[in-house]
C-alpha positions as CSV (number, residue, x, y, z in Angstrom):
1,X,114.3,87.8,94.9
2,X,114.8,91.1,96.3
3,X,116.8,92.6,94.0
4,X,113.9,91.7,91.6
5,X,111.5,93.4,94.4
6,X,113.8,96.8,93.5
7,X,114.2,96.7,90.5
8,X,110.1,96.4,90.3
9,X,109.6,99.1,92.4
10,X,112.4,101.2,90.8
11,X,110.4,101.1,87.9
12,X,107.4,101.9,89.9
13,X,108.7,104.8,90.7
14,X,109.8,105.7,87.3
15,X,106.2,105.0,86.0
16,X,104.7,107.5,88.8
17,X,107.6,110.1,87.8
18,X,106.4,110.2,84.5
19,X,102.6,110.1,85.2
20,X,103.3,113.4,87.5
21,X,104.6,115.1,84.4
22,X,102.4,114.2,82.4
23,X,99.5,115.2,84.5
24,X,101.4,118.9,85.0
25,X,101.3,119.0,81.1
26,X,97.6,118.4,80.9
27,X,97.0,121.2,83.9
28,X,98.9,123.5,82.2
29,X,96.8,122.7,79.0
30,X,93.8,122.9,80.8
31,X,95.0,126.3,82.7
32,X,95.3,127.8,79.0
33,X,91.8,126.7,78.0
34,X,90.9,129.9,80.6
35,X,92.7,132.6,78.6
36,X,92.3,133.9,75.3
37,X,94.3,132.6,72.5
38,X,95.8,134.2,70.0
39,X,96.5,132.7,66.2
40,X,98.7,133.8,63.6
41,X,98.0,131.8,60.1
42,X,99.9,132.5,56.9
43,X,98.9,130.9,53.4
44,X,100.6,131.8,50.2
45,X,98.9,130.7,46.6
46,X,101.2,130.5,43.0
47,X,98.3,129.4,40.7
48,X,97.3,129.5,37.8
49,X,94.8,131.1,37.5
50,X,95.0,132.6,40.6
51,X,91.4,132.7,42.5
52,X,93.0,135.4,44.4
53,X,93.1,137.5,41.6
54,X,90.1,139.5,39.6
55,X,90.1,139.8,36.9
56,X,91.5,136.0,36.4
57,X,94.3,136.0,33.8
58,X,95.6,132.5,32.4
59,X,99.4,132.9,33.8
60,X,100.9,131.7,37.1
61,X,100.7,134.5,39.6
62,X,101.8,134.6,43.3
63,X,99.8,135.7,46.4
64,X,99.8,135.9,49.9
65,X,98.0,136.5,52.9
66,X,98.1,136.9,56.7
67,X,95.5,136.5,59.4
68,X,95.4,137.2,63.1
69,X,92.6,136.1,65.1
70,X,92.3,136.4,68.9
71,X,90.0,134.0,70.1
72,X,88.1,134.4,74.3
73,X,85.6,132.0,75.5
74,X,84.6,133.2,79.2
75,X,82.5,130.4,79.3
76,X,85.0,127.4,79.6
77,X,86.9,129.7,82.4
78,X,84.8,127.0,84.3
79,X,85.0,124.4,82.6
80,X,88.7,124.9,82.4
81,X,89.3,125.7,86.0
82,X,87.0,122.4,87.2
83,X,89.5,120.0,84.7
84,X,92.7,121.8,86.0
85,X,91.8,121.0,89.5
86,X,90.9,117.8,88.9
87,X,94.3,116.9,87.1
88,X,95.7,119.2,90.5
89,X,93.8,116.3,92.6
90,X,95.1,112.9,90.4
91,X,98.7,114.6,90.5
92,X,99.0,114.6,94.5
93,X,97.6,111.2,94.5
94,X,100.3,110.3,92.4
95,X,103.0,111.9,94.5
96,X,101.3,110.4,97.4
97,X,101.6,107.1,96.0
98,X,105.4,108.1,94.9
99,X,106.4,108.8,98.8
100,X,104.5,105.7,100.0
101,X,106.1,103.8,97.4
102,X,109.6,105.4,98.7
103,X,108.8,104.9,102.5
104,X,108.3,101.4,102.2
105,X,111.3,100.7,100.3
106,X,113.3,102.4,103.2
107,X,111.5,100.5,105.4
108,X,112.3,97.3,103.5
109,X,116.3,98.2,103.6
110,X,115.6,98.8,107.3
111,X,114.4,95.9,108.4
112,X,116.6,93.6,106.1
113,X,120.1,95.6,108.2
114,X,118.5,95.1,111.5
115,X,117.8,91.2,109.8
116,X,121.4,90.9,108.9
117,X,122.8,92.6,111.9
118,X,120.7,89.9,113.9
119,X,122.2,87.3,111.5
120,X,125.7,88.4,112.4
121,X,125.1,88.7,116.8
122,X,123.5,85.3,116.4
123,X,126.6,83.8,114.7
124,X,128.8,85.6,117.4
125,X,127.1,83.8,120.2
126,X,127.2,80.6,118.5
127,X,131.0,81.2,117.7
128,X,130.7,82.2,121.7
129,X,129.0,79.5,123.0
130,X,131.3,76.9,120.9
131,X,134.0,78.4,122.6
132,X,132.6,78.0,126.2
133,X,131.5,74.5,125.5
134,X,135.0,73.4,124.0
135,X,137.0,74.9,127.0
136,X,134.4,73.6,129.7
137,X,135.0,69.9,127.8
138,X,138.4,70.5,128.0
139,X,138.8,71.7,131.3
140,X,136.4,68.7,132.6
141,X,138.6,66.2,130.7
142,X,141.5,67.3,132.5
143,X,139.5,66.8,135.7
144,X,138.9,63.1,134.8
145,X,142.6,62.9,133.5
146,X,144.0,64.0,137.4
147,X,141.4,62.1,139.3
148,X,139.3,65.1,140.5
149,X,136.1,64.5,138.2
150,X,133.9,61.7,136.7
151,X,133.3,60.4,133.4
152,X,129.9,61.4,133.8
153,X,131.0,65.3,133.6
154,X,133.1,64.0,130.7
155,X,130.6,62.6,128.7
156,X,128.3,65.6,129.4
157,X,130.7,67.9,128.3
158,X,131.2,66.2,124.9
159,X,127.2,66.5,124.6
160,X,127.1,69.8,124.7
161,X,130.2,70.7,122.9
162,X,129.1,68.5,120.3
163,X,125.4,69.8,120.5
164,X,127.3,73.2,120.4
165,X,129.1,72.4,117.4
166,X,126.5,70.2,115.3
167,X,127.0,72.5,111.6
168,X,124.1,70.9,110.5
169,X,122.2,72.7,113.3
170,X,124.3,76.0,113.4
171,X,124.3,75.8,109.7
172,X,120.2,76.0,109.9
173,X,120.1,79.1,112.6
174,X,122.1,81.4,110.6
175,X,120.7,80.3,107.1
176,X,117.4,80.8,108.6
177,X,118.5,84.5,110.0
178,X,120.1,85.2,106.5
179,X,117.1,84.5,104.8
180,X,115.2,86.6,107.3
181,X,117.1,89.2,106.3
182,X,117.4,88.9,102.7
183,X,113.6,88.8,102.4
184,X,113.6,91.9,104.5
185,X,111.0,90.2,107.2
186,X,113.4,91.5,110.3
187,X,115.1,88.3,111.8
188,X,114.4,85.0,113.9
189,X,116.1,84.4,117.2
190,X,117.2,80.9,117.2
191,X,118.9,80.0,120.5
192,X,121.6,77.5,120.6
193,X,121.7,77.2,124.3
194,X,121.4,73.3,125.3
C-alpha cells in the first residue's frame, strides 16, 4: 500500500516536471511573439514551360528564387507580454504544487521512522517486561519452594507472567505499531503493563 502511495506520487512528480517544461516552452514562444521575426524562404521551379520565364518556350527550364522578409507587430508586444506572464503565473503554481507534493512525501517517510522506531521501543519493553515478570515468578516460586512465601504470590506471579507473555496479545501491540508505521500515521502506544 505505500509503496503504491510512491510510486503514485513519483509519477506525480514526473507529470508536474514535465508540465514546468512545457509551460517554459510556451513562455519562451510567447516572449518571441514581442520581437520581430525574420523569414528566409527559398523555392526553386524546373518546368516546363516555366511561368518564371517570358517569353515562355516549350522546353524544361530551371529557376530559382529567394526571399527575406522581416516581419514587427508592436501591437501584440502586449498581447505577448500579458500571455507570457500568465504562463510565468501557471508555472510557479506548478512548482508550488511540485514542493508541496515533495514536503509531504518527506513528511510521510518521517512519520513512518518515528512509527517504526515506536514499533521497535514498544517491542523492547514488552521483551523487558517479560523478563521482569519471568524472574519475579521465579524468584516468588523459590519463596514458596523454602517456606518464606504463599501460593497466593505464586499464582499471582504466573498471571502476570503469563499475561506478560500471552503472543496472541503481544502479537496484536506490535502488529498494530507496525502497521502504524507502514501506513505512515506515526504510531500507537499500547501498554502491556498488567
Amino acid at each position: 500500500e505505500y509503496t503504491k502511495l510512491v510510486d503514485d506520487q513519483a509519477a506525480e512528480l514526473k507529470t508536474l516536471r514535465e508540465s514546468e517544461k512545457s509551460i517554459e516552452g510556451l513562455v519562451s514562444l510567447a516572449k518571441s511573439e514581442a520581437h520581430p521575426r525574420l523569414d528566409v524562404v527559398g523555392n526553386y521551379i524546373y518546368a516546363n514551360p516555366n511561368p518564371r520565364i517570358f517569353p515562355q518556350q516549350n522546353r524544361f527550364d530551371g529557376v530559382w528564387d529567394v526571399s527575406v522578409m522581416l516581419t514587427w507587430r508592436p501591437t501584440a508586444i502586449g498581447g505577448a507580454n500579458a500571455v507570457a506572464s500568465q504562463q510565468e503565473a501557471r508555472m510557479a503554481e506548478l512548482r508550488a504544487q511540485r514542493r508541496a507534493l515533495i514536503e509531504g512525501l518527506r513528511l510521510e517517510v518521517t512519520q513512518a521512522a518515528q512509527g517504526v522506531s515506536e514499533a521497535d521501543a514498544t517491542l523492547d519493553a514488552a521483551q523487558e517486561a517479560l523478563a521482569a515478570a519471568y524472574e519475579s515468578y521465579r524468584g516468588r516460586r523459590e519463596l514458596f519452594r523454602i517456606g518464606q512465601g504463599t501460593l497466593v504470590d505464586v499464582n499471582d506471579a504466573e498471571v502476570a507472567l503469563t499475561f506478560r507473555f500471552d503472543p496472541l496479545r503481544l502479537g496484536a501491540a506490535v502488529a498494530s505499531q507496525v502497521q502504524a508505521a507502514s501506513a505512515g500515521v506515526g504510531g500507537l502506544s499500547v501498554t502491556l503493563n498488567g
